[in-house]
Backbone as JSON Lines, residues from 0, in Angstrom:
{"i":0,"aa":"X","n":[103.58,77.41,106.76],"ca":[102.84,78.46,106.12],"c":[103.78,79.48,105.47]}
{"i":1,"aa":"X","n":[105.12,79.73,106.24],"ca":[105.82,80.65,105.58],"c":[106.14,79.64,103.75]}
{"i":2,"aa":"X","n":[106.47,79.2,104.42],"ca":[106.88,78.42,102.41],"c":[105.96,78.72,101.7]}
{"i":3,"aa":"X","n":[104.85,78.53,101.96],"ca":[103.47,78.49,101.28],"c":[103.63,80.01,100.81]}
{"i":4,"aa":"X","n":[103.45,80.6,101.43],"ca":[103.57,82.3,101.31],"c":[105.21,82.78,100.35]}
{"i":5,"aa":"X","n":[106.19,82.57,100.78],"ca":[107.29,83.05,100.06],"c":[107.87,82.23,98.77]}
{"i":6,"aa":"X","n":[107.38,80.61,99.38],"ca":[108.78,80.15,97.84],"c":[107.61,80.4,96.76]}
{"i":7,"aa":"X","n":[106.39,81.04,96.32],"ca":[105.7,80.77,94.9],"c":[106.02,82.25,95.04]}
{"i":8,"aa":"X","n":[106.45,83.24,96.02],"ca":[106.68,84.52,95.31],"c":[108.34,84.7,94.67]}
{"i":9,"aa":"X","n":[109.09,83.22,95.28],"ca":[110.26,84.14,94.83],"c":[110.67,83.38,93.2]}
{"i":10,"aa":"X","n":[110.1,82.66,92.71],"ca":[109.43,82.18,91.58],"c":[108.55,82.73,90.38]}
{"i":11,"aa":"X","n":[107.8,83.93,90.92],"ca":[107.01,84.45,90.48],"c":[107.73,85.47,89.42]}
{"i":12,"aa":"X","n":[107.55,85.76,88.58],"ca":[108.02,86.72,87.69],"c":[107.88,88.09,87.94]}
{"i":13,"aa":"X","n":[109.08,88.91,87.86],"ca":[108.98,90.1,88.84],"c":[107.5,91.34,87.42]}
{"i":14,"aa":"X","n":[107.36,91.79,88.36],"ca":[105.94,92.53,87.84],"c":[106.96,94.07,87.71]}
{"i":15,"aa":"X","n":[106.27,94.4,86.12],"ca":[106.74,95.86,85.32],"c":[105.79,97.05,85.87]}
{"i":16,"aa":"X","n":[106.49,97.24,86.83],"ca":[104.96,98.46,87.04],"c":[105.65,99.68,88.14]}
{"i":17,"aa":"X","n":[105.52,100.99,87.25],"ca":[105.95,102.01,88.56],"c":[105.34,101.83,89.56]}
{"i":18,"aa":"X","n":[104.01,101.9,88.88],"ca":[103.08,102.26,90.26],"c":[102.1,101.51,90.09]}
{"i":19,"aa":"X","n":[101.86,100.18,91.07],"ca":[100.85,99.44,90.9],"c":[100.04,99.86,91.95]}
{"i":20,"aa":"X","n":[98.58,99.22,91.58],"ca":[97.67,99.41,93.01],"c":[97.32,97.85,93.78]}
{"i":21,"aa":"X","n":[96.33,98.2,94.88],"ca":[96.33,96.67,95.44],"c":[96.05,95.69,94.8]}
{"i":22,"aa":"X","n":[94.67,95.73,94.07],"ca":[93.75,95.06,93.03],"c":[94.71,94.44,92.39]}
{"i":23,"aa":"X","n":[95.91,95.19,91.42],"ca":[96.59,94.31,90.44],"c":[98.19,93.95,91.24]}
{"i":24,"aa":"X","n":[98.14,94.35,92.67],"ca":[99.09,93.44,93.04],"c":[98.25,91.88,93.23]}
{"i":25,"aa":"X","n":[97.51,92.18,93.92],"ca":[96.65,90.72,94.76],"c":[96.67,89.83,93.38]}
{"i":26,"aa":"X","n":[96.43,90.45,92.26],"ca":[96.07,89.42,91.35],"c":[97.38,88.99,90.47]}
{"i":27,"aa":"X","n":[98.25,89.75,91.13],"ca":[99.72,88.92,90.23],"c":[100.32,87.78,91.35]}
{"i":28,"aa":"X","n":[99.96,87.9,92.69],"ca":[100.17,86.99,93.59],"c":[99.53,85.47,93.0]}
{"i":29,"aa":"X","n":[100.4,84.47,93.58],"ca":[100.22,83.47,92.94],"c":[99.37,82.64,94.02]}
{"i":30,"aa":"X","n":[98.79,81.81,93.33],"ca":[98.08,81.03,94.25],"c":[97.69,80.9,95.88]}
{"i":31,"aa":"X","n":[98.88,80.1,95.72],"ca":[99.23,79.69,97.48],"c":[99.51,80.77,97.99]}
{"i":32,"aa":"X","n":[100.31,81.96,98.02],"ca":[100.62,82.73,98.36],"c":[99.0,84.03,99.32]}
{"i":33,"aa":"X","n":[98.12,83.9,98.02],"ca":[97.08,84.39,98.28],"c":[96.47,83.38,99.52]}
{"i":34,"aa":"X","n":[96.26,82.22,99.24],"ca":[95.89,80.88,100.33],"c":[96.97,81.2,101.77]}
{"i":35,"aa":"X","n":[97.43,82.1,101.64],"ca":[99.16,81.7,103.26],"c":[98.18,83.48,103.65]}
{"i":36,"aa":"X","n":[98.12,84.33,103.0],"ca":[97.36,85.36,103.26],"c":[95.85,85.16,104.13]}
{"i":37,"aa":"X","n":[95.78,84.38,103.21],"ca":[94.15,84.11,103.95],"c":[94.32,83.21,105.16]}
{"i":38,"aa":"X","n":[95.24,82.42,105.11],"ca":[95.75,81.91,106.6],"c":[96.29,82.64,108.03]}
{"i":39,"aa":"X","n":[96.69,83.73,107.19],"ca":[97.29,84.68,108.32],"c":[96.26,85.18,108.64]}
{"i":40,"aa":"X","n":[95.04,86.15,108.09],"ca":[93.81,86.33,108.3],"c":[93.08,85.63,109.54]}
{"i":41,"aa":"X","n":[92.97,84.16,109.1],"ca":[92.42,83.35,110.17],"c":[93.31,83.06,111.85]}
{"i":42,"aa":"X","n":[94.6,83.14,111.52],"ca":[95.29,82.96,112.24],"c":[95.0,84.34,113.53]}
{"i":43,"aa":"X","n":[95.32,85.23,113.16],"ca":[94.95,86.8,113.48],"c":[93.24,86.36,114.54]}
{"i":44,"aa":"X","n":[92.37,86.16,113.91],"ca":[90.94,85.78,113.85],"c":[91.05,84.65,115.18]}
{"i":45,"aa":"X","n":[92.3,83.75,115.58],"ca":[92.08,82.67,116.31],"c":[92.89,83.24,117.74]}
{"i":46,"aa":"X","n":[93.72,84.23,117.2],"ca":[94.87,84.44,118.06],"c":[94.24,85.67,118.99]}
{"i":47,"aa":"X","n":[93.29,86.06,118.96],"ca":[92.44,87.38,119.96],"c":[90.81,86.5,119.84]}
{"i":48,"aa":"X","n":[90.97,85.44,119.41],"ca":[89.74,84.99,119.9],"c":[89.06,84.73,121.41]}
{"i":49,"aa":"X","n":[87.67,85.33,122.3],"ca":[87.56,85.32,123.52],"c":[88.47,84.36,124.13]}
{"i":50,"aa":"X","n":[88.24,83.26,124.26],"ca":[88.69,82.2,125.63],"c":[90.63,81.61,125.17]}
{"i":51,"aa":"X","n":[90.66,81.62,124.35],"ca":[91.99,81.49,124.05],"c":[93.28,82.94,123.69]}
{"i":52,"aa":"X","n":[93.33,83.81,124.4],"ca":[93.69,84.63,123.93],"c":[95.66,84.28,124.4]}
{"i":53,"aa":"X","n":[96.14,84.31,123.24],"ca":[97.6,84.31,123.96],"c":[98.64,85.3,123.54]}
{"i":54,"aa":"X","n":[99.24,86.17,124.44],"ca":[100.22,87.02,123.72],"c":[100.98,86.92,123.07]}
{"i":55,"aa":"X","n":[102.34,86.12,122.88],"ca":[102.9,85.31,122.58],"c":[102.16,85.05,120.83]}
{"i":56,"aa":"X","n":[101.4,84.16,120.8],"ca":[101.09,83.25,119.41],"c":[100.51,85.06,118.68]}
{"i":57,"aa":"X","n":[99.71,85.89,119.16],"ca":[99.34,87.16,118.47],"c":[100.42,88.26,118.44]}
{"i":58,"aa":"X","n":[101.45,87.7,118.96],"ca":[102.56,88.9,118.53],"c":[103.22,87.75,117.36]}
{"i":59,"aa":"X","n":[103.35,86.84,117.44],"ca":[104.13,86.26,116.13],"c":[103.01,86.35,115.07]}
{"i":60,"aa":"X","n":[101.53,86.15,115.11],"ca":[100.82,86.25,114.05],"c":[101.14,88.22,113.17]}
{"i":61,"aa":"X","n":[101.11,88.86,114.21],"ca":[101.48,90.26,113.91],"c":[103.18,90.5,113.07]}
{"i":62,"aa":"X","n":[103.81,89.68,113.55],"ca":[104.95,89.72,112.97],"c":[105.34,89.4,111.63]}
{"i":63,"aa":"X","n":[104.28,87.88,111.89],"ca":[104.47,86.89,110.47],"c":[103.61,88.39,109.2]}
{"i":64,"aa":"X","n":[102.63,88.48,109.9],"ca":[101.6,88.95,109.13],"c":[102.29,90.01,108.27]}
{"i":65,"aa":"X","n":[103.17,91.2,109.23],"ca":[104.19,92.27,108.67],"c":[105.01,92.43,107.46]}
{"i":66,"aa":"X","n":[105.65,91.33,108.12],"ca":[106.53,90.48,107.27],"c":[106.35,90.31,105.7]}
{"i":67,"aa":"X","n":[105.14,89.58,105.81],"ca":[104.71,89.03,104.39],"c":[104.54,90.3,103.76]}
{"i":68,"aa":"X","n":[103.82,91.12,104.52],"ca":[102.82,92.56,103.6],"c":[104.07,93.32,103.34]}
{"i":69,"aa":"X","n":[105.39,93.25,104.01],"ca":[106.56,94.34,103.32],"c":[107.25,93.78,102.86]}
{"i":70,"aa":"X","n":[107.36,92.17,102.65],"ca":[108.54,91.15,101.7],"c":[107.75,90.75,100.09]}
{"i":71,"aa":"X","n":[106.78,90.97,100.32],"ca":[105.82,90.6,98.78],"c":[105.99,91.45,97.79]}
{"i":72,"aa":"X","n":[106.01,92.99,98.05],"ca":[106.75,93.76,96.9],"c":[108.39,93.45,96.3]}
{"i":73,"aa":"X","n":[108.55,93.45,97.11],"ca":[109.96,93.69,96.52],"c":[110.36,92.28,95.69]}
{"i":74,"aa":"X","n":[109.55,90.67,96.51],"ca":[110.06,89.77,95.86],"c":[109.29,89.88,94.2]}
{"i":75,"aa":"X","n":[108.58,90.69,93.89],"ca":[107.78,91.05,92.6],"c":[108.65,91.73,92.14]}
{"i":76,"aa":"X","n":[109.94,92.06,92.39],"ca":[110.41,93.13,91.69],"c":[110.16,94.94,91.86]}
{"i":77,"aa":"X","n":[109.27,94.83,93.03],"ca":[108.72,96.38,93.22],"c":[109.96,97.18,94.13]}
{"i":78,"aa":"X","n":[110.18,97.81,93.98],"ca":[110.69,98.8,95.22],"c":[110.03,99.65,96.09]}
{"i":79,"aa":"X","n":[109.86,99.58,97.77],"ca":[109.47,100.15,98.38],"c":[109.57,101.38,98.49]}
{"i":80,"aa":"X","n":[108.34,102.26,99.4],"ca":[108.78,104.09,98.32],"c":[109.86,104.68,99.24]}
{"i":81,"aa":"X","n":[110.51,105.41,99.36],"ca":[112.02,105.63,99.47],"c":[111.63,107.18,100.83]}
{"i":82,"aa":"X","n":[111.86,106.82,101.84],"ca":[111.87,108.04,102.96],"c":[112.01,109.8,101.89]}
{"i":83,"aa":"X","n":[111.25,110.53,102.57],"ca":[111.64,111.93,102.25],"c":[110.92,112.38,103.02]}
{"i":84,"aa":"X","n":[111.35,114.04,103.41],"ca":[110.59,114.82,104.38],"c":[111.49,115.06,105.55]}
{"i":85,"aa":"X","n":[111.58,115.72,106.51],"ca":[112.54,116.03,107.58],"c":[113.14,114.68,107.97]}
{"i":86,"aa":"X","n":[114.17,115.24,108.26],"ca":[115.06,113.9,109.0],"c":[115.77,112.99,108.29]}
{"i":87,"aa":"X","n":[115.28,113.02,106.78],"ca":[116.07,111.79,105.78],"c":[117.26,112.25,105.55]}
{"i":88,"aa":"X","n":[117.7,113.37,105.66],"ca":[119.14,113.73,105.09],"c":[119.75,112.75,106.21]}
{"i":89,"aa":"X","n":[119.89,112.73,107.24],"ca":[120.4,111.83,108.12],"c":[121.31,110.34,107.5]}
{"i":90,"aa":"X","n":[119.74,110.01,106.87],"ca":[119.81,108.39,106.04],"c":[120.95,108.49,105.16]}
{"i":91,"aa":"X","n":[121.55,109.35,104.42],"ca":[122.32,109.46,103.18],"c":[121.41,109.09,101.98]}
{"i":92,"aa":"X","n":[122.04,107.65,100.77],"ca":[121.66,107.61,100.0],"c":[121.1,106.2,100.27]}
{"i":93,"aa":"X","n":[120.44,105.62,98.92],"ca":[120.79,104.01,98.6],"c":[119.2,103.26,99.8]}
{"i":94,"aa":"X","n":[120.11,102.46,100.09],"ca":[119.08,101.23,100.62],"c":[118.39,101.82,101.85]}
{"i":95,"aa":"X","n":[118.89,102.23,102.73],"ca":[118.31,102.98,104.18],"c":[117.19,103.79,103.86]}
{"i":96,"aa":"X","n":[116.91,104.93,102.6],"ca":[115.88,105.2,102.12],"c":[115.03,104.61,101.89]}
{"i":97,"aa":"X","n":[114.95,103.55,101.46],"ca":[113.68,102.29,101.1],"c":[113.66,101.96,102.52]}
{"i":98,"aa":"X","n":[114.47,101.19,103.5],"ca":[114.09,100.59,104.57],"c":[113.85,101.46,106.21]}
{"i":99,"aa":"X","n":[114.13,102.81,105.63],"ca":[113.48,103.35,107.1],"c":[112.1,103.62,106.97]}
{"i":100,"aa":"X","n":[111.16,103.87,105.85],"ca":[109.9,103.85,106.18],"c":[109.11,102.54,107.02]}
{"i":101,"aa":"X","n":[109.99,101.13,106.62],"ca":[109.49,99.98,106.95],"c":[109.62,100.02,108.34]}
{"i":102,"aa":"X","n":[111.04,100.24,108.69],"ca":[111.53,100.34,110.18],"c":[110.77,101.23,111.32]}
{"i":103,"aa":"X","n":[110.65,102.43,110.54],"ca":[109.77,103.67,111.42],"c":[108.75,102.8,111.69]}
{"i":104,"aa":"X","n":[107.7,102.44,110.62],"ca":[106.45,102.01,110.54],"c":[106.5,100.26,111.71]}
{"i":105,"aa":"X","n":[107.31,99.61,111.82],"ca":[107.83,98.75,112.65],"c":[107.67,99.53,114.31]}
{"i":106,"aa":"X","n":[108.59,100.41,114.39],"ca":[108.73,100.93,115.57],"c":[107.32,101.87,115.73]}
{"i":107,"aa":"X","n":[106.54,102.38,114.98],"ca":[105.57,103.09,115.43],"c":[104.32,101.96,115.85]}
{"i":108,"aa":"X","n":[104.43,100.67,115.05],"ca":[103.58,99.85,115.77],"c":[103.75,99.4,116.89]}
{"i":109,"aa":"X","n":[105.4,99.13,117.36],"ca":[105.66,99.06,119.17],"c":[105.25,99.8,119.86]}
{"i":110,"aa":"X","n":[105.35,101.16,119.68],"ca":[104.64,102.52,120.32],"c":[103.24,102.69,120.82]}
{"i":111,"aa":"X","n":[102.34,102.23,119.41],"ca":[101.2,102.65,119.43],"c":[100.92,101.02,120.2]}
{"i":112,"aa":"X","n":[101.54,99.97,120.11],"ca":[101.17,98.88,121.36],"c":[101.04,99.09,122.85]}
{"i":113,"aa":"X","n":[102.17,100.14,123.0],"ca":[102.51,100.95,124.11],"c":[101.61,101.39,124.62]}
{"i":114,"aa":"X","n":[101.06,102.42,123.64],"ca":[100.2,103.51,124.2],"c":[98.82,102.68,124.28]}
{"i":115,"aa":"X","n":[98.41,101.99,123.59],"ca":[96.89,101.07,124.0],"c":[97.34,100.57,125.66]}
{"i":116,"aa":"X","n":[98.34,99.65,125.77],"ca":[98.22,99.05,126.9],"c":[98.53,100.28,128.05]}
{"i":117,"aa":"X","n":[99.08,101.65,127.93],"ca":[99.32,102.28,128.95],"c":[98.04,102.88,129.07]}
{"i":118,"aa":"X","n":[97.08,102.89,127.93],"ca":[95.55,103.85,128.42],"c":[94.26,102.71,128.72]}
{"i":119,"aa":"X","n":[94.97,101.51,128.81],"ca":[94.12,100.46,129.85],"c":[93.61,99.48,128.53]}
{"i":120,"aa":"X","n":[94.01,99.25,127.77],"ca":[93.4,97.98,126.74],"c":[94.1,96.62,126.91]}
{"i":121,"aa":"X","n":[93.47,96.21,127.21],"ca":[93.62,94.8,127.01],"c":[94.48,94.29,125.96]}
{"i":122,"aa":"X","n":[95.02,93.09,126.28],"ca":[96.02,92.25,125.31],"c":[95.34,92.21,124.2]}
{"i":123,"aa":"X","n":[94.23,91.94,123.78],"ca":[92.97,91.44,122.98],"c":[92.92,92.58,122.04]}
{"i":124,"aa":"X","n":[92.36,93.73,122.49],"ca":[92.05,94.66,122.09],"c":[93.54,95.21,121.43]}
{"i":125,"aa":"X","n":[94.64,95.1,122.09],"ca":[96.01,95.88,121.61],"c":[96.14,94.88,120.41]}
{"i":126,"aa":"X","n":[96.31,93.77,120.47],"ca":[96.51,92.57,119.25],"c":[95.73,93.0,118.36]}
{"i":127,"aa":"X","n":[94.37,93.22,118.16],"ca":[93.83,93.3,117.48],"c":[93.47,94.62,116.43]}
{"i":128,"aa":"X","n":[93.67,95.75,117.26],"ca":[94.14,97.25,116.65],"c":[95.45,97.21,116.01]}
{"i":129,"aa":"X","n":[96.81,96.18,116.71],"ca":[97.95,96.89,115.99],"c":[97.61,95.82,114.72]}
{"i":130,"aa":"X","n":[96.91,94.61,114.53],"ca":[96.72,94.29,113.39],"c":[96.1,95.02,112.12]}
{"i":131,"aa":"X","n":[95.24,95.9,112.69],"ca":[94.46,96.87,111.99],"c":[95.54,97.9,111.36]}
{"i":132,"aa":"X","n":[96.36,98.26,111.87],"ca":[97.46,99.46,111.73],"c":[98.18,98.98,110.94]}
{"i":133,"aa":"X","n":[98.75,97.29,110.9],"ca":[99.65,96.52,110.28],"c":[99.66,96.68,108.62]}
{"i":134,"aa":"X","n":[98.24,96.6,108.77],"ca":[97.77,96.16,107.28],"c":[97.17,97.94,106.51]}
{"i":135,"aa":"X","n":[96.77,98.8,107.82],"ca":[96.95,100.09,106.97],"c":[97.8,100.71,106.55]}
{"i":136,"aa":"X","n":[98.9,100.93,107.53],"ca":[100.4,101.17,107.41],"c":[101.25,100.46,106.2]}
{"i":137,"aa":"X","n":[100.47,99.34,105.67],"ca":[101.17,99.27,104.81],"c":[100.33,99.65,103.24]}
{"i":138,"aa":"X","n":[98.79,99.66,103.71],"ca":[98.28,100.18,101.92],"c":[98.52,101.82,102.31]}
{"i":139,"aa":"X","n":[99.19,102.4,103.43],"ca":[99.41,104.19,103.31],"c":[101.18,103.73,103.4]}
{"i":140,"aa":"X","n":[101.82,103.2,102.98],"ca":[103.07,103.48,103.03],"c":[103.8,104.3,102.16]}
{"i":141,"aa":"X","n":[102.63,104.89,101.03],"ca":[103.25,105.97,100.0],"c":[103.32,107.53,101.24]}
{"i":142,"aa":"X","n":[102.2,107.37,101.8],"ca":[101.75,108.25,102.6],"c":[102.74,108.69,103.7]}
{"i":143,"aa":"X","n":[103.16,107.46,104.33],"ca":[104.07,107.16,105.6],"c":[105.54,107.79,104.85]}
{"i":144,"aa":"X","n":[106.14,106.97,104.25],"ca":[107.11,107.64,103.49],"c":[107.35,108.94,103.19]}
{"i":145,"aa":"X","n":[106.72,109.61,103.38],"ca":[106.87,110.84,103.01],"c":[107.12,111.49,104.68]}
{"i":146,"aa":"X","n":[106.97,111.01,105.63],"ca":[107.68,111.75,106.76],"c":[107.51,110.99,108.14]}
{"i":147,"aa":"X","n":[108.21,109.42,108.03],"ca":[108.4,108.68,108.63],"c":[108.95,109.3,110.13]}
{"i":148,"aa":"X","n":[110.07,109.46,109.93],"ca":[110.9,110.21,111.51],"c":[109.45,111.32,112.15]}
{"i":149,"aa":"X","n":[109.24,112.5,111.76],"ca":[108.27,113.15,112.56],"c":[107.21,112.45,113.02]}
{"i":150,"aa":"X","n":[106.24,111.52,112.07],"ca":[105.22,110.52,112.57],"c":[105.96,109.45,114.17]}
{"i":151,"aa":"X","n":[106.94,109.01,114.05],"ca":[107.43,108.01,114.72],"c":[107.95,109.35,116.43]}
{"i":152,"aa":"X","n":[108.47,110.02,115.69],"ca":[108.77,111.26,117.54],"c":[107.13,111.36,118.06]}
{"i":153,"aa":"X","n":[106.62,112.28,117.02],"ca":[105.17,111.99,117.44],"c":[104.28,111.4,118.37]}
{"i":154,"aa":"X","n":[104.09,110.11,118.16],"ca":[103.55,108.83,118.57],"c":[104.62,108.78,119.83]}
{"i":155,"aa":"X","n":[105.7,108.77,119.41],"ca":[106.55,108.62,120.8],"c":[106.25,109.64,121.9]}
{"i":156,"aa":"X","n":[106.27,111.07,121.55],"ca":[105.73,112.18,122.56],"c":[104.55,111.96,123.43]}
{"i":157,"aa":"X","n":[103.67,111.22,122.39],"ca":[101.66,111.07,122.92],"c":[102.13,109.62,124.26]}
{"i":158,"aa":"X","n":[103.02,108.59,123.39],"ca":[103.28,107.73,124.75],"c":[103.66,107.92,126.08]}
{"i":159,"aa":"X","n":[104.98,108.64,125.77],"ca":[105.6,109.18,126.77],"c":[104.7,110.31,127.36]}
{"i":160,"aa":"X","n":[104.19,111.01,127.02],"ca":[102.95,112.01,127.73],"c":[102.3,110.84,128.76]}
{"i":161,"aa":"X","n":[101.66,109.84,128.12],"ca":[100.91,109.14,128.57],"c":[101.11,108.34,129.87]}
{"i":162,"aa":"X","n":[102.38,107.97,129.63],"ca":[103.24,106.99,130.74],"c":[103.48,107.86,131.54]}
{"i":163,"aa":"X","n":[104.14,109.37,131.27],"ca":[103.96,110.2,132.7],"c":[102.69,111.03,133.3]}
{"i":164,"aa":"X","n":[101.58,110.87,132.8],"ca":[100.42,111.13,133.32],"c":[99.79,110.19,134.08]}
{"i":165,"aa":"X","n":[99.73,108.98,133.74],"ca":[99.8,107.17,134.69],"c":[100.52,107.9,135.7]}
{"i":166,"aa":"X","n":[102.04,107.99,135.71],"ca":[102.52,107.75,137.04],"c":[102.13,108.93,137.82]}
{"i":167,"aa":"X","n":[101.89,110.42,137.73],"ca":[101.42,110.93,138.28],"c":[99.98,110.69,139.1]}
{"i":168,"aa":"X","n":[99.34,110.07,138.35],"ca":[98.32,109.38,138.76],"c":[98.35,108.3,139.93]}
{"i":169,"aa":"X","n":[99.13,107.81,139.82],"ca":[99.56,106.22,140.93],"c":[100.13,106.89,142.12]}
């Protein structure tokens, strides 16, 4: 499925566009590519299904799924939107700007996995929310970008709150 999904994008003719939206990305995607999408979809759909639920096969569907949604711009020729807001001076210049929003947004989905399973959700239920996040996190990544590091302490504070309110509890 990965072939299916990457070799018709890296083939594909890179797309002229500052600022595209979803609509006319989806429709510069080529065929199969759209078909490996809709596979991951189902895959997602099989992998938190009741009686078969496995952690394992729904963390790689979450991964694969990631993957594709932050490697499809760029093989178009797009550039991902570039960190700003507290904390980027850190980054310097150049490439780390494009790839810490991805990374934050990476690590805030470990977090927020965290925090479902520390406030009692199920494997099922956590698989199936951070898929939800996967795919928002990436149509708000103009959004995210703009103050990746504070969002990511954040989420980390509400966990860590969380994990020491559990143990006080126990």
């Amino acid at each position: 499925m990965a072939a299916a999904f990457w070799l018709p994008l890296a083939g594909a003719r890179p797309l002229d566009a500052a600022r595209l939206s979803g609509t006319e990305l989806l429709t510069a995607l080529p065929g199969p590519t759209l078909l490996a999408v809709l596979a991951l979809v189902a895959l997602q759909g099989a992998a938190v299904a009741p009686r078969a639920f496995r952690g394992g096969y729904a963390a790689a569907v979450l991964l694969a799924t990631f993957l594709a949604l932050h490697t499809a711009p760029p093989l178009l020729g797009l550039l991902p939107p570039s960190a700003v807001g507290p904390g980027t001076e850190l980054l310097g210049t150049g490439p780390a700007l494009w790839a810490a929003p991805i990374v934050a947004q990476a690590l805030c989905l470990l977090v927020a996995a965290a925090l479902l399973r520390v406030l009692g959700a199920g494997g099922r239920i956590t698989a199936g929310a951070v898929w939800v996040l996967v795919w928002a996190g990436w149509a708000g990544q103009q959004s995210f970008a703009a103050a990746p590091l504070p969002l990511l302490l954040g989420l980390s504070g509400v966990t860590m709150a969380a994990y020491a309110i559990r143990g006080l509890r126990a």
